[in-house]
C-alpha positions as CSV (number, residue, x, y, z in Angstrom):
1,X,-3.6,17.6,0.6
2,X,-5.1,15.6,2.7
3,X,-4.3,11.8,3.3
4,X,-6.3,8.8,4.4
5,X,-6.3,5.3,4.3
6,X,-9.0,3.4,3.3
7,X,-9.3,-0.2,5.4
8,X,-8.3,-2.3,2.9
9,X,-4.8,-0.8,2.9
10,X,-4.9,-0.8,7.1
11,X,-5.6,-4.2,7.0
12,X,-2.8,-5.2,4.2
13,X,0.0,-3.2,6.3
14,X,-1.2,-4.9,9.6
15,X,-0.6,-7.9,7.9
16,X,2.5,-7.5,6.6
17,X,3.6,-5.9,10.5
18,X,2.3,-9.5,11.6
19,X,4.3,-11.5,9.2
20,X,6.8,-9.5,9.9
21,X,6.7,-9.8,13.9
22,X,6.6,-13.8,13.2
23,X,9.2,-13.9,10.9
24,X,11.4,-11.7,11.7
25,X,11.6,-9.4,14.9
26,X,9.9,-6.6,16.3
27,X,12.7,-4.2,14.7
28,X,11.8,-5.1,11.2
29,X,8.6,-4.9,11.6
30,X,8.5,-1.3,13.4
31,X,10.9,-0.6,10.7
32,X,8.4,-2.1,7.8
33,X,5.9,0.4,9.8
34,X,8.0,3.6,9.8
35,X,9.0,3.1,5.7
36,X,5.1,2.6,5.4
37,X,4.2,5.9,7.3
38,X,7.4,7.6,5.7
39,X,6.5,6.6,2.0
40,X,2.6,7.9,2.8
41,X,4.0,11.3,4.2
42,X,6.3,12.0,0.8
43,X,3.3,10.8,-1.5
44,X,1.0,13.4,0.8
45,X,3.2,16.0,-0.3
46,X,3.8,14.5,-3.7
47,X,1.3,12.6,-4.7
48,X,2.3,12.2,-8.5
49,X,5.3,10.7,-7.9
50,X,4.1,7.3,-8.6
51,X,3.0,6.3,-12.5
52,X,-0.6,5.6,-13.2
53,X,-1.5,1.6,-13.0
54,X,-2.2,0.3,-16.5
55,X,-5.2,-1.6,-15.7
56,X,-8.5,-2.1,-17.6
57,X,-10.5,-2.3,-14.6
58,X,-12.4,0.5,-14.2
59,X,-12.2,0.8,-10.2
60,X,-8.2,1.0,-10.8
61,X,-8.1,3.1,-14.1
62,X,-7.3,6.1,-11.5
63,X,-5.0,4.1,-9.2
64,X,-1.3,4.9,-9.2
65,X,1.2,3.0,-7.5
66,X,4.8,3.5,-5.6
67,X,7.0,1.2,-4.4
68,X,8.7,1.4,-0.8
69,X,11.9,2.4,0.3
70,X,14.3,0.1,0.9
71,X,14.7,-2.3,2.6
72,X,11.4,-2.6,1.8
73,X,11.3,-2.4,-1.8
74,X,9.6,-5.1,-3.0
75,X,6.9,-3.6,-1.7
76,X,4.2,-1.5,-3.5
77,X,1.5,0.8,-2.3
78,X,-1.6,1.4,-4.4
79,X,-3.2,5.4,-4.3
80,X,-5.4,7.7,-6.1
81,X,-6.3,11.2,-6.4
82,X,-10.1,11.9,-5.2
83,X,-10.8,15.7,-5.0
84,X,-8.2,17.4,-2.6
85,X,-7.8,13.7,-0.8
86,X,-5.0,11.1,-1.2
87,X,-6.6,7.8,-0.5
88,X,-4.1,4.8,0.6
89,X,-6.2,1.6,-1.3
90,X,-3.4,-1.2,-1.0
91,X,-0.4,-2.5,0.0
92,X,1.4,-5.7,-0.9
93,X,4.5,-7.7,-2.0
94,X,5.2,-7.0,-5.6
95,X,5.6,-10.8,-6.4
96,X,1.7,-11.2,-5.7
97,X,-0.8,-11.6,-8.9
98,X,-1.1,-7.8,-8.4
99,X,-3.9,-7.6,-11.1
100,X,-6.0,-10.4,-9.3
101,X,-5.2,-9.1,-5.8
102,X,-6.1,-5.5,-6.6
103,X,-9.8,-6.8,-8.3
104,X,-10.9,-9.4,-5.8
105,X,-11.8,-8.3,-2.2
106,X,-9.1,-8.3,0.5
107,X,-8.6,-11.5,2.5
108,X,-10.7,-11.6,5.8
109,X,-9.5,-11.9,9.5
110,X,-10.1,-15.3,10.8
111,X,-10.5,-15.5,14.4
């Protein structure tokens, strides 16, 4: 199966790596990186691992979620099933307004 990611879930790890890279170390956030890429490869070859969101929103009525390895678990990463492709849609802490996050367009770079 093949995998992508779709921006919006590019620009939520990057942002997380960031936080991370300011709030932590460098080590934490390579390490937030790798449990990213590591979770992505198992869902790849897996890819209904994760249980379906219960949304009524009709963009996410497809969308199933799985949350990271640790240390990383609070986590979650957002994916659906479109033909033979795994799309990557989000990433983000779990403690966020997920349903409000997931409807409302990603936050913008500011420069």
């Amino acid at each position: 199966m093949n995998l992508r990611k779709a921006d919006d879930f590019i620009a939520d790890v990057d942002r997380q790596f960031e936080w991370y890279v300011l709030n932590a170390d460098w080590e934490t956030a390579d390490r937030y990186l790798a449990t990213v890429e590591a979770t992505c490869a198992l869902l790849g070859k897996h890819p209904f691992l994760g249980p379906r969101l219960k949304s009524k929103h009709p963009r996410l009525q497809d969308w199933r979620f799985f949350v990271l390895f640790r240390p990383f678990n609070k986590h979650i990463v957002f994916y659906e099933l479109v033909a033979d492709e795994l799309v990557m849609r989000r990433s983000m802490h779990g403690n966020r307004d997920l349903q409000r996050r997931l409807t409302e367009p990603p936050p913008t770079e500011q420069a």
